[in-house]
TINU-248845 format. One record per residue (C-alpha): x, y, z; residue in one letter. Coordinates in steps of 0.001 Angstrom, whole numbers, plus 524288, in hexadecimal, padded with zeros to 5 digits. Example, Ala and Ser with C-alpha at 12.3 -4.5 7.8 and 13.67 -1.06 7.14 Angstrom:
# residues 2
8300C7EE6C81E78a 835667FBDC81BE4s 
This chain:
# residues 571
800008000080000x 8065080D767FB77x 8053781746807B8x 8092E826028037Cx 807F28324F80CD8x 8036D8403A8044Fx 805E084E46809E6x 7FC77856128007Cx 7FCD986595802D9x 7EF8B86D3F8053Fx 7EE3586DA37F623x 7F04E85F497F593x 7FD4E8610E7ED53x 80610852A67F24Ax 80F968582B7FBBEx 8167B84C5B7FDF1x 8138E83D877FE35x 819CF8316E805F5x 8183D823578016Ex 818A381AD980C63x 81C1A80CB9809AFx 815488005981229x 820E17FFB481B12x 821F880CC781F23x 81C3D811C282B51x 81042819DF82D4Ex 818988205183848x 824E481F3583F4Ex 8263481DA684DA8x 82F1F8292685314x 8340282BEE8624Ex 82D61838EF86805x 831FF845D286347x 831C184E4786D09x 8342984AC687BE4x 829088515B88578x 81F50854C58798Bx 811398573187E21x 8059E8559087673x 7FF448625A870A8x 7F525868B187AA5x 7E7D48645D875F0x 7EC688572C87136x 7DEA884E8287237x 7D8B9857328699Ex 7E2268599D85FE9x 7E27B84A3085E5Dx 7D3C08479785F4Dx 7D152852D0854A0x 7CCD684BD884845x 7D412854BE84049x 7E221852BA84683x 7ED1985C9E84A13x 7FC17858C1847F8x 804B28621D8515Bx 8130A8610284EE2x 81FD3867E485414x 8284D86998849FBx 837B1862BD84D28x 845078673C84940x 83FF6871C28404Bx 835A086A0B839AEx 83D7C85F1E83662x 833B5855FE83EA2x 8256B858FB844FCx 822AD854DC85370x 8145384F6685433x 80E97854F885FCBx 8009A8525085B5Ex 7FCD08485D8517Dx 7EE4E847A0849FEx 7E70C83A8284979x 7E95B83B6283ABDx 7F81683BD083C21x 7F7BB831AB844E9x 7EE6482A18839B8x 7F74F82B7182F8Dx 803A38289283568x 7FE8D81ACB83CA6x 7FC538209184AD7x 7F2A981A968521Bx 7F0828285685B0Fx 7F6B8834C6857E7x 7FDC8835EC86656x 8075082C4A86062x 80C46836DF85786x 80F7C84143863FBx 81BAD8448686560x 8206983DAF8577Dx 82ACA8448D84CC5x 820AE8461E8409Ax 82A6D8420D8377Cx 831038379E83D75x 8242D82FEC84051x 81EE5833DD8315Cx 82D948363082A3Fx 8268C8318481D59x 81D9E83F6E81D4Bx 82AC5845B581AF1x 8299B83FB180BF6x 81C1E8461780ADCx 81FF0853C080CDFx 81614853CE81B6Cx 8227E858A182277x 827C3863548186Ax 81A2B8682C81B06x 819748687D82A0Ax 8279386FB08283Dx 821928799681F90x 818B187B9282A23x 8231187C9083653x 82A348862882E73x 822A988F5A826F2x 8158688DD4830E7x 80AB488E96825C2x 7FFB78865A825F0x 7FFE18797A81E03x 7F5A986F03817F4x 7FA53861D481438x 7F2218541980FFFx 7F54B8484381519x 7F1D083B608103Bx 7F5AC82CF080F22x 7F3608258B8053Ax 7F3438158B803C1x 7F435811427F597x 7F0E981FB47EFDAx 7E5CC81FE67F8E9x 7E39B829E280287x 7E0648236C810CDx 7E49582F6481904x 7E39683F6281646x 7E5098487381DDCx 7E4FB8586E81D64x 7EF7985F1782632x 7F21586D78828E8x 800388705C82DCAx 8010287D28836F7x 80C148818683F21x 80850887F684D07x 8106388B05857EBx 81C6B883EC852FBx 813AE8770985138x 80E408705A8432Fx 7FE5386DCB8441Fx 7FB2B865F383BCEx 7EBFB864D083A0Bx 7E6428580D83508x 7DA6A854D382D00x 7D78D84812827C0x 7CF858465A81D12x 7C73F83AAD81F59x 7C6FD82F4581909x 7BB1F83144811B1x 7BE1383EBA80FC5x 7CBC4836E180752x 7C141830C680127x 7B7E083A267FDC9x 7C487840547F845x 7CB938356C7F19Cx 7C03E82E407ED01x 7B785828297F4FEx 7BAA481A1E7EDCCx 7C67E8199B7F604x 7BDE4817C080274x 7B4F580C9F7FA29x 7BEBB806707F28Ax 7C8B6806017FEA1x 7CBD87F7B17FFF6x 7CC3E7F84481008x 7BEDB7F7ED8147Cx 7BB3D805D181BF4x 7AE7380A14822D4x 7AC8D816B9829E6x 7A4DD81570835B3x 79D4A8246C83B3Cx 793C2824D984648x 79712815BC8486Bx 791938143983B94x 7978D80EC982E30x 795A381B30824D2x 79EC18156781A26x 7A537808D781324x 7AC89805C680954x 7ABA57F94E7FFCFx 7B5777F0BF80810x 7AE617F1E3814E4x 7A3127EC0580AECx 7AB977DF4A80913x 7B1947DE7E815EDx 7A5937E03A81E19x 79B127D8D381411x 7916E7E631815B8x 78DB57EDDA80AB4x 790077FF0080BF9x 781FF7FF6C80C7Fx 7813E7F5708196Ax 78E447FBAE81E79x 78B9680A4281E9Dx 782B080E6B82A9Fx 783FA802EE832F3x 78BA58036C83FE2x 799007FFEC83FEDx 798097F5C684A81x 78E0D7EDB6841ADx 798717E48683DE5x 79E847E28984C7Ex 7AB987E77584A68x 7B6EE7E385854B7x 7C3F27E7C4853F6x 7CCCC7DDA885838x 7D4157E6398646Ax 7C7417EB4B86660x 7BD017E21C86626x 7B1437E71386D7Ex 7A7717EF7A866C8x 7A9A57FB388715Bx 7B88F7FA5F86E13x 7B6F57FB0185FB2x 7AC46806B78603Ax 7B5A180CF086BC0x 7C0B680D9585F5Fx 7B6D581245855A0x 7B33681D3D85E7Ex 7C0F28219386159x 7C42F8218E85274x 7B6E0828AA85049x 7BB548325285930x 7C7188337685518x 7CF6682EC5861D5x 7D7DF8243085B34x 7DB578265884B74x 7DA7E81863848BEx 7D77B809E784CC4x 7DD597FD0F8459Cx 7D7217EEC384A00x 7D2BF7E420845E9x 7C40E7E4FD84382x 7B97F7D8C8843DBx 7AAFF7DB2B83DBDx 7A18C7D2CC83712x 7A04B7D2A98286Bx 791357D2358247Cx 7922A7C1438232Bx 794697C30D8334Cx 7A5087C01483003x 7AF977C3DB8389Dx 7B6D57CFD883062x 7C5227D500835B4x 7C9B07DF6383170x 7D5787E7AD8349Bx 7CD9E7F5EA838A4x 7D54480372838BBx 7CBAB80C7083D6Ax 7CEC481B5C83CC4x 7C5E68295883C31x 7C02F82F4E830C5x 7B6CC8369882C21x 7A926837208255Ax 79FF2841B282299x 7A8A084A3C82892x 7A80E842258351Fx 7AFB1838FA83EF8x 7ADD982C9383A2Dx 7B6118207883B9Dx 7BDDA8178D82FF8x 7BCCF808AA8307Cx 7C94D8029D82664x 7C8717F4F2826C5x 7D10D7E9C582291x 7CC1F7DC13820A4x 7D6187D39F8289Bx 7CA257C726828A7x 7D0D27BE6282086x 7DF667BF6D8278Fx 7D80E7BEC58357Ex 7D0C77B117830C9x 7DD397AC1282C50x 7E37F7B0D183741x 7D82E7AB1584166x 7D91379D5F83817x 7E82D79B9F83B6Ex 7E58579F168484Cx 7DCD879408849EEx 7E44C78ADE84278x 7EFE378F1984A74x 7E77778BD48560Dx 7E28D77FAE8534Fx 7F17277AEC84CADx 7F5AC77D998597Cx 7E8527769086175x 7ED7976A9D857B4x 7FC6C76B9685C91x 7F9BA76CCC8699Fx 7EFEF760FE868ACx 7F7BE75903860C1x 8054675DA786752x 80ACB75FE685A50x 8130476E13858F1x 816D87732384A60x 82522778888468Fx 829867807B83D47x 83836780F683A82x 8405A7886882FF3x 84ECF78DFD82ED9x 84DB07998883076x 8440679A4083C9Cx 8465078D89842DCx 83A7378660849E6x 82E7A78C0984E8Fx 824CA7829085537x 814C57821A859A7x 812D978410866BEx 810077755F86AA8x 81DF37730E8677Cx 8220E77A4D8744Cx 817D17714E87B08x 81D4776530875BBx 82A907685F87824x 8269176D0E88523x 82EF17795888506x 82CA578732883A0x 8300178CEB876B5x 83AC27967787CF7x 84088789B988385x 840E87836D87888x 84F2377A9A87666x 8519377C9B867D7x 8472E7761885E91x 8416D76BB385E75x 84ADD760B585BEBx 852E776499869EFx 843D975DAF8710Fx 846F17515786A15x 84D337457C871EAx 85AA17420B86EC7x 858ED736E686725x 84F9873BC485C31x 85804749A985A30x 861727468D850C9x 8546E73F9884886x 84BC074B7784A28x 855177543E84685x 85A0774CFB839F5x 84DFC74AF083624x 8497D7593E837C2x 856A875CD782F8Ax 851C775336824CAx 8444C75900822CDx 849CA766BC82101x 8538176392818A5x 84C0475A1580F02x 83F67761E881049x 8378A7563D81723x 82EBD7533E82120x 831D0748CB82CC1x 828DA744C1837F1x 82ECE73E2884402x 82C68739788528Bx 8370273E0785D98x 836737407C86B99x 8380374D2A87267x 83C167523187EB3x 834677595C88728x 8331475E9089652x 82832755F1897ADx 82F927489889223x 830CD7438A88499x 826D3743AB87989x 824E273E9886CC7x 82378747C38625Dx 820217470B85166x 828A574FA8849E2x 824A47533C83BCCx 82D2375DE98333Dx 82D257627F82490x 8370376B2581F59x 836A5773C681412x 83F6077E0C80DC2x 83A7178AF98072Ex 83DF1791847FC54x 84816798B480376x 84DC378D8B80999x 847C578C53817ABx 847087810481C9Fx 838EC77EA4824D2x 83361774BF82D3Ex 82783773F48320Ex 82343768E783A1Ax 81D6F76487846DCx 820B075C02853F0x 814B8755A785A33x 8138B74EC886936x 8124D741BD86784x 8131273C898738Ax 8071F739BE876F5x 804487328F86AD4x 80EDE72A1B86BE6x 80BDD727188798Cx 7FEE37221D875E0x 8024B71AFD868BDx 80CF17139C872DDx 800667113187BC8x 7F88C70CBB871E5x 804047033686C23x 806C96FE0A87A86x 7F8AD6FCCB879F2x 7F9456F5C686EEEx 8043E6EC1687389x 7FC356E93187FCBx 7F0F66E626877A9x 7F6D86DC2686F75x 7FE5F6D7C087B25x 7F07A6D6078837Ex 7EAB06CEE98785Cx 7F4FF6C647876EAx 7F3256C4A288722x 7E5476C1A58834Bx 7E8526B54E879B2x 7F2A26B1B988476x 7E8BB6B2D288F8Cx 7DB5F6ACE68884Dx 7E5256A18A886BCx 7E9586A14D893C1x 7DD2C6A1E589805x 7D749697F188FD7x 7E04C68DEA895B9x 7DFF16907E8A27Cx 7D06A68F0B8A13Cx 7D4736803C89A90x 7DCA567CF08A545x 7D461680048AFF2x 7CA2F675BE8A82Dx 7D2B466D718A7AEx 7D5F166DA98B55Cx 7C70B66E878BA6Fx 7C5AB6637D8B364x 7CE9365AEC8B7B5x 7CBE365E2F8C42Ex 7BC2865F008C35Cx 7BA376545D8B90Ax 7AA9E651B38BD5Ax 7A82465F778BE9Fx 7A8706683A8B2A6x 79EFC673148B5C4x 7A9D36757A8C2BEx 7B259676C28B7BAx 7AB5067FD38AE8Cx 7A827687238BBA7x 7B5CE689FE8BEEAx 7BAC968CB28B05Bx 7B0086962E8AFA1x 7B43569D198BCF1x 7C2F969BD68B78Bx 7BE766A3308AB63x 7B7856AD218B0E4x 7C4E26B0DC8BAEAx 7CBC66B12E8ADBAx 7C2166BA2D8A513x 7C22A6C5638B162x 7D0836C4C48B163x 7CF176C6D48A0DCx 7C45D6D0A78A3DEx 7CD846D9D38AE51x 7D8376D67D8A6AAx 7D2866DE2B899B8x 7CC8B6E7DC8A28Bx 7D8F36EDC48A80Ax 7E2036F8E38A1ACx 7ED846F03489D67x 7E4306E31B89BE3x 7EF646DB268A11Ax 7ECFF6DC778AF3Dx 7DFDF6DB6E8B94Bx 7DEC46DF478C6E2x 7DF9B6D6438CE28x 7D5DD6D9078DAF1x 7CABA6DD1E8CF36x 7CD696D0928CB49x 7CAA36C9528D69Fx 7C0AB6D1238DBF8x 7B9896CD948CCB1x 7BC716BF8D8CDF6x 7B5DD6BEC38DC64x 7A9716C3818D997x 7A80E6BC928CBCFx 7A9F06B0598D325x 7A1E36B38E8DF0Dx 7955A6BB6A8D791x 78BEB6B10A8DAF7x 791976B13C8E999x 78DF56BD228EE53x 78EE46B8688FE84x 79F546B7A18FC90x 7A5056C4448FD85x 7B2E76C90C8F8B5x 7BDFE6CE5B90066x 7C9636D4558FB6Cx 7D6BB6DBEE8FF66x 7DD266DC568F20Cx 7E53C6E5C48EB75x 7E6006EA418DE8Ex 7EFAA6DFB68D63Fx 7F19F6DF6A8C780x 7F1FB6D1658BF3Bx 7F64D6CE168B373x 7EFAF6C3568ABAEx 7F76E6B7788AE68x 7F7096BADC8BC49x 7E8556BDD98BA64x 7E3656B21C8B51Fx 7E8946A5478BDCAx 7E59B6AEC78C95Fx 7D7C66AF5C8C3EAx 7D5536A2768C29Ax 7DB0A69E648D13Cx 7D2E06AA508D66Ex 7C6536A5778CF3Cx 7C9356974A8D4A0x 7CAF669CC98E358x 7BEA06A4088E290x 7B628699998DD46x 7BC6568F9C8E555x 7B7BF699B18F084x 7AAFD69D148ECC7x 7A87768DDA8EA12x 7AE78686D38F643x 7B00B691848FE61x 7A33E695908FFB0x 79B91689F58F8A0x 78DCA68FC38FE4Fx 7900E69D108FA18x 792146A0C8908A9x 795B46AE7B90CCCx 7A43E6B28790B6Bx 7AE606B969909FEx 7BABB6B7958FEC4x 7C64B6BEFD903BBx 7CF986C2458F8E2x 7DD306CB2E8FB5Bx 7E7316CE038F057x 7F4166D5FB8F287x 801186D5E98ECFEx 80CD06D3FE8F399x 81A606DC0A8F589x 81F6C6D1E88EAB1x 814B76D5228E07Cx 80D0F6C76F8E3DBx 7FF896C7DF8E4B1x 7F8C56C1B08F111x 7EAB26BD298EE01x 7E2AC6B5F78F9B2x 7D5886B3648F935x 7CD686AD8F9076Ex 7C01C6AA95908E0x 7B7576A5D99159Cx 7AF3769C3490EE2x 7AF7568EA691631x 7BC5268A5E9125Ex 7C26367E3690D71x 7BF4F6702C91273x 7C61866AC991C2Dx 7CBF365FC9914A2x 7D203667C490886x 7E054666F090A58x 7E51B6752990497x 7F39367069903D0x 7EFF36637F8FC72x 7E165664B38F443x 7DF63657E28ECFBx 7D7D865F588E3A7x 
């Protein structure tokens, strides 16, 4: 965008003009002139008058000018926000491009001969006039006055064409009385209204909110002040709704003006909507990228050779280390053993271009963990090398994949224990035929009576067996508290009493003690207390200092006969 400064004389013959180009300053910032300098007598109204007085004290013969009092529009056109920022200031050091325009040769002409002077001052952007102002230069009591009168805007217009204002491609509205008195055909496309809808209605009909001041007594509080003329200008961020009901943003400069000869107040808005939706889109992809690292423990890198590495935060939280304590990269966390790999294989990928994915270990204050590694190197056009890549926790997965293959093992193991046992199991049961047999030849159903009770002690030691958490081991007191009251259901009148502790069993400990418990039991509900008499079965378990397990069961039924020899049965 071209930017050029006029000085036009009273007769509007070009006195001088100044091209300014992007990079150059609307002002310079300068130390204070003068030490002690006071403010002219009268100051709040010289700044509040809408028509603005310059007052400066001329310096080392003219060379320089001494603002004592500054105008709003000075302040305007030289990117002040408030005129008290130009107190105090050398003129030409803070504005040494109005040298080129012939504004100081003027202002000397003045100091010296001490005849009134009229000047025109305008800016233009691209040949088009955004700023004029009328000044009259008088000397008085040693000190240049310098009386301001900007033309407003649509007074420019009026004079230039009034297609400037219509055909401008910044949207503007001017706002009077609270009220929009004028448009042009931008404000049509940014706000979806037509003139027609526009012109008349309030200007709060659209719910404006600036983005520093969000409230609607804030934003009318800054209308008011530019209204009445206590601040020049006000740049924000403005929100409204188009006429669909959509979120516009627009970057506002709000600033005085004029209309029918009145105070009225000039809306210029950029439309910034696009930008801030891309801008609010990577912000939530940013924030949900980093909701998926943090969740999956996985931190990104990026890596070239002329910057070095620069990681996602949940790197720091893998590594467990702050990232101003952090001990060179990355490779300096790896154990010992994988270094020399990691680092060869890093060296590869950037030097043949490639991509290599990898398991290690790491170590951290909390203990060692299992991490993924995954780079891919490239090289640009210029020659930089660059890396991207990530490093992902693992350890948690590769705990439970070694759970779930120990798992595994224990499962095949178990069934295997389950052939082994069902085998077991199924000759036992034929050898205790066998036996019964030979010893009860005339009396099967005793037989088939006892296999059945010997069967039944074997299935609850299956059934607690597949019930526990490592189904190799039962408890031993549930056991035997089970196996008592499946054998005495139908006798309710004998009672159980136990002092046992809690012992764990292993199958082939489980079993043959199954069986000789089931035999005790039924040999004492049978002979013990043949008429279902009341009693009581007293049953203690306990192991021993030497890991030996000390089972006795008593009963007070009526005993054994008098001629059974104990030491020497014959049967």
């Amino acid at each position: 965008m071209k930017r050029v400064i006029e000085i036009l004389d009273e007769n509007y013959n070009l006195l001088g003009s100044s091209e300014l180009n992007k990079n150059t300053p609307k002002h310079y910032i300068t130390p204070d002139a003068l030490e002690g300098l006071e403010k002219p007598k009268f100051n709040q109204i010289l700044t509040n008058m809408d028509d603005g007085i310059d007052i400066l004290i001329p310096y080392n013969n003219g060379e320089d000018f001494i603002i004592q009092n500054a105008s709003f529009h000075n302040a305007e056109s030289g990117g002040f926000k408030h005129p008290d920022e130009l107190f105090n200031k050398f003129y030409k050091k803070t504005f040494p491009f109005l040298e080129d325009c012939g504004f100081f040769d003027v202002l000397r002409d003045v100091n010296k001969t001490g005849e009134k002077r009229e000047m025109i001052f305008q800016i233009l952007y691209d040949n088009q006039i955004i700023f004029k102002v009328h000044k009259i230069i008088i000397k008085q009591y040693n000190k240049i006055y310098i009386l301001v009168k900007r033309e407003s805007d649509f007074s420019i217009i009026h004079n230039e064409g009034l297609s400037l204002f219509y055909n401008s491609p910044d949207p503007l509205i001017v706002v009077q009385d609270k009220k929009i008195v004028r448009v042009n055909k931008a404000t049509e496309k940014i706000t979806g209204y037509s003139t027609d809808e526009l012109i008349g209605k309030d200007y709060f009909f659209n719910n404006p909110r600036f983005s520093k001041k969000n409230t609607p007594e804030e934003v009318d509080e800054v209308f008011m002040k530019i209204m009445n003329r206590e601040i020049f200008n006000y740049t924000d961020i403005l929100t409204f709704k188009n006429k669909k009901g959509e979120t516009v943003y627009s970057k506002t400069t709000i600033q005085p003006s004029k209309y029918d000869g009145e105070n009225a107040v000039l809306f210029n808005y950029i439309d910034i909507s696009e930008g801030i939706k891309h801008e609010q889109q990577a912000n939530s992809l940013t924030e949900a990228l980093n909701l998926v690292s943090e969740i999956s423990r996985i931190a990104y890198m990026y890596w070239d050779s002329k910057n070095g590495y620069t990681w996602s935060d949940e790197f720091f939280k893998i590594i467990e280390e702050n990232p101003e304590d952090l001990k060179g990269n990355f490779i300096n966390y790896v154990i010992p053993e994988d270094t020399s790999k990691i680092r060869n294989q890093l060296h590869y990928s950037r030097k043949n271009n490639s991509s290599y994915i990898t398991k290690t270990k790491i170590k951290t204050k909390s203990g060692i963990k299992n991490v993924e590694l995954f780079f891919n190197s490239t090289t640009d056009n210029e020659g930089i090398t660059k890396t991207v890549g990530y490093i992902q926790d693992i350890t948690d997965r590769i705990k439970k994949e070694n759970e779930l293959k120990n798992l595994l093992n224990e499962k095949e193991y178990l069934l295997a224990e389950v052939h082994d046992r069902v085998k077991n199991n199924l000759q036992i049961i034929l050898s205790l035929l066998t036996l019964n047999i030979r010893v009860n030849p005339d009396k099967p159903e005793k037989t088939i009576e006892s296999t059945q009770n010997r069967i039944t002690s074997m299935s609850l030691i299956h059934e607690q067996i597949y019930q526990s958490p490592d189904h190799a081991h039962i408890n031993l007191k549930d056991y035997i508290i089970k196996e008592f009251y499946e054998i005495f259901k139908k006798s309710e009148n004998i009672k159980l009493d136990y002092n046992m502790e809690n012992i764990l069993i292993n199958m082939d400990t489980a079993i043959p003690l199954g069986l000789i418990l089931s035999e005790i039991l039924n040999n004492t509900l049978n002979y013990a207390f043949p008429e279902n008499e009341e009693g009581i079965v007293k049953i203690n378990l306990k192991m021993d200092e030497n890991q030996l397990i000390n089972l006795t069961i008593e009963d007070n039924g009526i005993g054994l006969p008098e001629d059974v020899n104990i030491k020497y049965p014959t049967n």
